[in-house]
TIKEDO-223366 format. One record per residue (C-alpha): residue number from 0; residue in three letters; y, x, z. Coordinates in steps of 0.02 Angstrom, whole numbers, plus 50000, padded with zeros to 5 digits. Each point is the difference from the previous one (the first is absolute). Example, Ala and Ser with C-alpha at 12.3 -4.5 7.8 and 13.67 -1.06 7.14 Angstrom:
REM TIKEDO-223366
[site 0,"Ala",[49775,50615,50390]];
[site 1,"Ser",[50172,50069,49967]];
***
This chain:
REM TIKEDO-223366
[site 0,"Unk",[65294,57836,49331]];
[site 1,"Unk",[50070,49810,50051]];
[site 2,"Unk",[50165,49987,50002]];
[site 3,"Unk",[50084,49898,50151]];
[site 4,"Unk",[50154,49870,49930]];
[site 5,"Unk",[50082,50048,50159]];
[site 6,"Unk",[50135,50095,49904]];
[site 7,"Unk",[50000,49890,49851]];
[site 8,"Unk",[50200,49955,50022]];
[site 9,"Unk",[50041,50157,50066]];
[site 10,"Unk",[50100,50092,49844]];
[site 11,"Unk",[50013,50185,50020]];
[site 12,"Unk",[50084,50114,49860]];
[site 13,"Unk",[49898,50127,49954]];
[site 14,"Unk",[50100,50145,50072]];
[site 15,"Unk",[49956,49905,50156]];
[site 16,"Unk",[49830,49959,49985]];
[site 17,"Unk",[49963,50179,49968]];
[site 18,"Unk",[50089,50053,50166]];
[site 19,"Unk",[49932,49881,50100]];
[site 20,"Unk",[49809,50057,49924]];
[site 21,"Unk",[50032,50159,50045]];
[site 22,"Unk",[50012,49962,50215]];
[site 23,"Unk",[49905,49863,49981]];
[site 24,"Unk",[49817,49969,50117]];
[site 25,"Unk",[49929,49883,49860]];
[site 26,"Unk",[49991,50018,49798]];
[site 27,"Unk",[50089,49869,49902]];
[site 28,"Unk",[50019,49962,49823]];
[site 29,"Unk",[50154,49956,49905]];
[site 30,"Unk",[50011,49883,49851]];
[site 31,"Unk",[50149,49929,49923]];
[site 32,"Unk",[50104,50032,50156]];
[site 33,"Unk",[49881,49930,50132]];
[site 34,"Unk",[49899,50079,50123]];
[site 35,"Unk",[49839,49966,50024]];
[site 36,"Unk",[49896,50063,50173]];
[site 37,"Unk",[49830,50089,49969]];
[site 38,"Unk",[49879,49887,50108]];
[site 39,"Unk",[49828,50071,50041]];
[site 40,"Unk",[49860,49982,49883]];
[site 41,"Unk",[49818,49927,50043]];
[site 42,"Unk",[49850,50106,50019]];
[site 43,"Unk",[49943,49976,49829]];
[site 44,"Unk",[50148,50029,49941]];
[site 45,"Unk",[49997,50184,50079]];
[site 46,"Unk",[49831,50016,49943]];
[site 47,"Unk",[50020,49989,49819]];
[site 48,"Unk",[50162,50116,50022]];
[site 49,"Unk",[49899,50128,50101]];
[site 50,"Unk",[49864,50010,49871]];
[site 51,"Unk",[50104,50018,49852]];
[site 52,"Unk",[50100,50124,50092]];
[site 53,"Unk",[49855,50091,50058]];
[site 54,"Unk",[49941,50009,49797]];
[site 55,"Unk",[50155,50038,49920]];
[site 56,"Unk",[50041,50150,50156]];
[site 57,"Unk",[49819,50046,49948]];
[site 58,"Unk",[50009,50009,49808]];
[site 59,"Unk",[50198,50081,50011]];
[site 60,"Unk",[49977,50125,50131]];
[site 61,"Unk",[50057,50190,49924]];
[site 62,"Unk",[50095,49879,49851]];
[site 63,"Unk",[50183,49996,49991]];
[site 64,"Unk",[50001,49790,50022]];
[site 65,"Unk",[49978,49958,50179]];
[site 66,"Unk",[49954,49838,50071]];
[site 67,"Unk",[50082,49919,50130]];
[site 68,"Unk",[49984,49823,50098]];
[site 69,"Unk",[50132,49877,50037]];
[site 70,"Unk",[50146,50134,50089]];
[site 71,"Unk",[50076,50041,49824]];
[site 72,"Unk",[50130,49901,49919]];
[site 73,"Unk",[50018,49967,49820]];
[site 74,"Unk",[50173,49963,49936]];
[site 75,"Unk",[50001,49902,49865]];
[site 76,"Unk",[50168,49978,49947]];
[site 77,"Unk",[50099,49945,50172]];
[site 78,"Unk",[49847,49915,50060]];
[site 79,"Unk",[49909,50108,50114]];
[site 80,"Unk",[49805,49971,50049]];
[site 81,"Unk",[49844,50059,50105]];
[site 82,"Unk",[49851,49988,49869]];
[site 83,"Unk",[49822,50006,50082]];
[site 84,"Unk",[49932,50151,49911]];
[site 85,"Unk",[50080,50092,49877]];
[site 86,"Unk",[49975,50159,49905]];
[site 87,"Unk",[50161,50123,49978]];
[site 88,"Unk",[50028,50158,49926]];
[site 89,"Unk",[50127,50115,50107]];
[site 90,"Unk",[50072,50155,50008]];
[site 91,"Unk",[50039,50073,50153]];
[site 92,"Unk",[50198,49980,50004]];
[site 93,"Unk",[49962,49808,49980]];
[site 94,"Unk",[50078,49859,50124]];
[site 95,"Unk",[49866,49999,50125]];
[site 96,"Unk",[50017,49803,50010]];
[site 97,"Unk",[50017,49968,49816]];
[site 98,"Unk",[49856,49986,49859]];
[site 99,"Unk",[50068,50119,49876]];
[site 100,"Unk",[49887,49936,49860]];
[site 101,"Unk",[49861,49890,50049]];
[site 102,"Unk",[49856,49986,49860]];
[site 103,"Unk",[49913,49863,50086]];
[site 104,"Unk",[50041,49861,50120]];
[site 105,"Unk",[49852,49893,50101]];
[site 106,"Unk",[50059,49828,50093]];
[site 107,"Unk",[49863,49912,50110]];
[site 108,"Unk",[50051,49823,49985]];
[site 109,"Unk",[50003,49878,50150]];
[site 110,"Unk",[50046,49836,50041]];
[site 111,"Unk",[50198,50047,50020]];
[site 112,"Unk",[50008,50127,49875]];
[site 113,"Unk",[49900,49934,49849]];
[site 114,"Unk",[50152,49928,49883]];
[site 115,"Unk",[50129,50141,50042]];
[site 116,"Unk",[49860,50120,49960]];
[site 117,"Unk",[49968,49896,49845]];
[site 118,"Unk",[50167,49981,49932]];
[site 119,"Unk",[50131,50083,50100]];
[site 120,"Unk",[49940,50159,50002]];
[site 121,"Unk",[49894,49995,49854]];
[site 122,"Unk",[50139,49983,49883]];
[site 123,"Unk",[50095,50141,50095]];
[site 124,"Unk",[49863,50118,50004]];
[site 125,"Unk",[49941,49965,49811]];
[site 126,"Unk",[50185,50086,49974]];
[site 127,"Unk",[49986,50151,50083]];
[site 128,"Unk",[49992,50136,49861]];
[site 129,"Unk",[49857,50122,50073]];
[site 130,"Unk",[49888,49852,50056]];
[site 131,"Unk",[49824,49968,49895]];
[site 132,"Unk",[49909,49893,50112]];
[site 133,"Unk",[50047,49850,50122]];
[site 134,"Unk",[49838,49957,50087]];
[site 135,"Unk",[49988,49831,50112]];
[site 136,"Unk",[49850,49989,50120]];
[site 137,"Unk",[49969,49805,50075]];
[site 138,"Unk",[49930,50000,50164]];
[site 139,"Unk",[49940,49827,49990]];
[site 140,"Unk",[49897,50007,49866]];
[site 141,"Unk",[49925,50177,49912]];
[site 142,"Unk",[50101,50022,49853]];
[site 143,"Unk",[50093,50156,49934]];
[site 144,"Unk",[50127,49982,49883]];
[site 145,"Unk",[50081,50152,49897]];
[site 146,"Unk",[50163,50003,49906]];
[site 147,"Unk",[50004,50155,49881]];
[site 148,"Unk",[50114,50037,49873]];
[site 149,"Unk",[49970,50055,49842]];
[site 150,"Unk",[50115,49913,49860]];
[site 151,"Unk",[50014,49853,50101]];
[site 152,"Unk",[49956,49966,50189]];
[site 153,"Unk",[49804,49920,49980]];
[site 154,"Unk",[49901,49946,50149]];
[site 155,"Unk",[49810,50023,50022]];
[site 156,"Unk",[49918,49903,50139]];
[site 157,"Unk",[49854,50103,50103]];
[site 158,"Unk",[49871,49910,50122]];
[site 159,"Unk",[49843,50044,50125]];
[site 160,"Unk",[49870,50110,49890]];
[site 161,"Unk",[50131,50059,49887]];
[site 162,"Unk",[50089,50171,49995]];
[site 163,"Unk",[50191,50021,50014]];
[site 164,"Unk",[50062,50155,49905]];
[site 165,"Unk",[50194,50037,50065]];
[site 166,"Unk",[50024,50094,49820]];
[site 167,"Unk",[50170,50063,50072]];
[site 168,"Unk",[49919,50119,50115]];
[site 169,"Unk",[49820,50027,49909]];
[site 170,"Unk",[49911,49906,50151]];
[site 171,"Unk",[49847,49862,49982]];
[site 172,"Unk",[49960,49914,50161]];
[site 173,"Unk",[49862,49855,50030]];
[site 174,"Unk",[50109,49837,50036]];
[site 175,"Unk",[49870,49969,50158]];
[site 176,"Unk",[50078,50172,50066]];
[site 177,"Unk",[50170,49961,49992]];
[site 178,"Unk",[49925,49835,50094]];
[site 179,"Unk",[49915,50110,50147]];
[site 180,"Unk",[49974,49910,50157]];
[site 181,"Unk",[50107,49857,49939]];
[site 182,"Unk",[49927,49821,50041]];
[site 183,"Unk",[50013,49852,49883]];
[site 184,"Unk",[49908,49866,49895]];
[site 185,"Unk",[49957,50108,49857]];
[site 186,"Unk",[49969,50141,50092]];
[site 187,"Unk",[49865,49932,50089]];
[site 188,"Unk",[49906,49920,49871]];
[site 189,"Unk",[50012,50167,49899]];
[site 190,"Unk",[49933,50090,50137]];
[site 191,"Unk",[49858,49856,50030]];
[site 192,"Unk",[49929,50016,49832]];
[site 193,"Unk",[49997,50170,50008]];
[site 194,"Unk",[49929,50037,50149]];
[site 195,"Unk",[49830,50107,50024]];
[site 196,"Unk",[49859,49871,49966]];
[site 197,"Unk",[49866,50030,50152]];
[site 198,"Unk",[49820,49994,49951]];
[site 199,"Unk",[49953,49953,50162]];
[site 200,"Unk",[49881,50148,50014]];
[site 201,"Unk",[49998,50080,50150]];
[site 202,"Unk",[49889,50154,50066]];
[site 203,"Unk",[49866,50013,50137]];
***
């Protein structure tokens, strides 16, 4: 989600920031002592979130991980933050606002977001101990990337007419489904040359 500077001097402790969350109308995120206001997203933006929602809710329904979308913070150390999509595993005395353990994090990048999402939070998330994937999603253009660790944190780079396999929760989806209804440059080319080829046939 973008993130509005409006609250970019505005130092809260984090005792504070936490009780203010909790009567607060809108979401914010915290990092390094500064609030930041959760800003609405575009409609592409939504759309990617919806259909990788939709797929991992699919794939994870009857597991003991759970998917969930933007409404769940993730504290990472006393930085506190609303990931897109991410994949937890809960039991049922958990803090219902809290990821207990999430194995998988998605960010859609925009405009507004695209360096915090790239180095902010990527260098918090790649710290969380039960995390194995950090995927990043741009908008603009129709590229997946996936962080996984093994011995080290590797990327590997995913584009239209390849498959994405999230190996953290056993799931292989077709990078022009996580793109669903989402319009862009590459996205209509792709869908150009693919197209059914009419013969120009026609019946009498």
């Amino acid at each position: 989600m973008a993130l509005s500077t409006a609250y970019e001097n505005n130092y809260l402790t984090e005792a504070e920031y936490l009780a203010a969350e909790l009567v607060s109308e809108e979401k914010h995120e915290y990092i390094d002592g500064h609030v930041y206001a959760m800003t609405g997203a575009s409609d592409d933006h939504n759309r990617i979130t919806a259909n990788i929602l939709r797929e991992f809710g699919n794939h994870l329904k009857g597991m003991p991980c759970e998917a969930f979308m933007s409404d769940i913070k993730v504290r990472l150390g006393k930085d506190y933050v609303y990931p897109d999509v991410l994949v937890d595993c809960r039991d049922a005395s958990a803090d219902k606002y809290f990821a207990q353990a999430p194995l998988l994090i998605v960010e859609v990048l925009s405009k507004s977001t695209r360096k915090t999402d790239l180095t902010t939070k990527l260098l918090r998330y790649i710290n969380l101990p039960s995390l194995l994937e950090y995927v990043v999603i741009d908008q603009e253009t129709t590229c997946v990337q996936i962080l996984r660790k093994n011995k080290h944190w590797m990327s590997e780079f995913y584009f239209l007419g390849d498959k994405v396999n999230f190996e953290a929760i056993d799931l292989t989806i077709n990078v022009e489904d996580i793109y669903d209804r989402v319009d862009n440059e590459d996205l209509r080319e792709f869908r150009l040359a693919n197209a059914p080829i009419s013969t120009g046939d026609s019946t009498e």
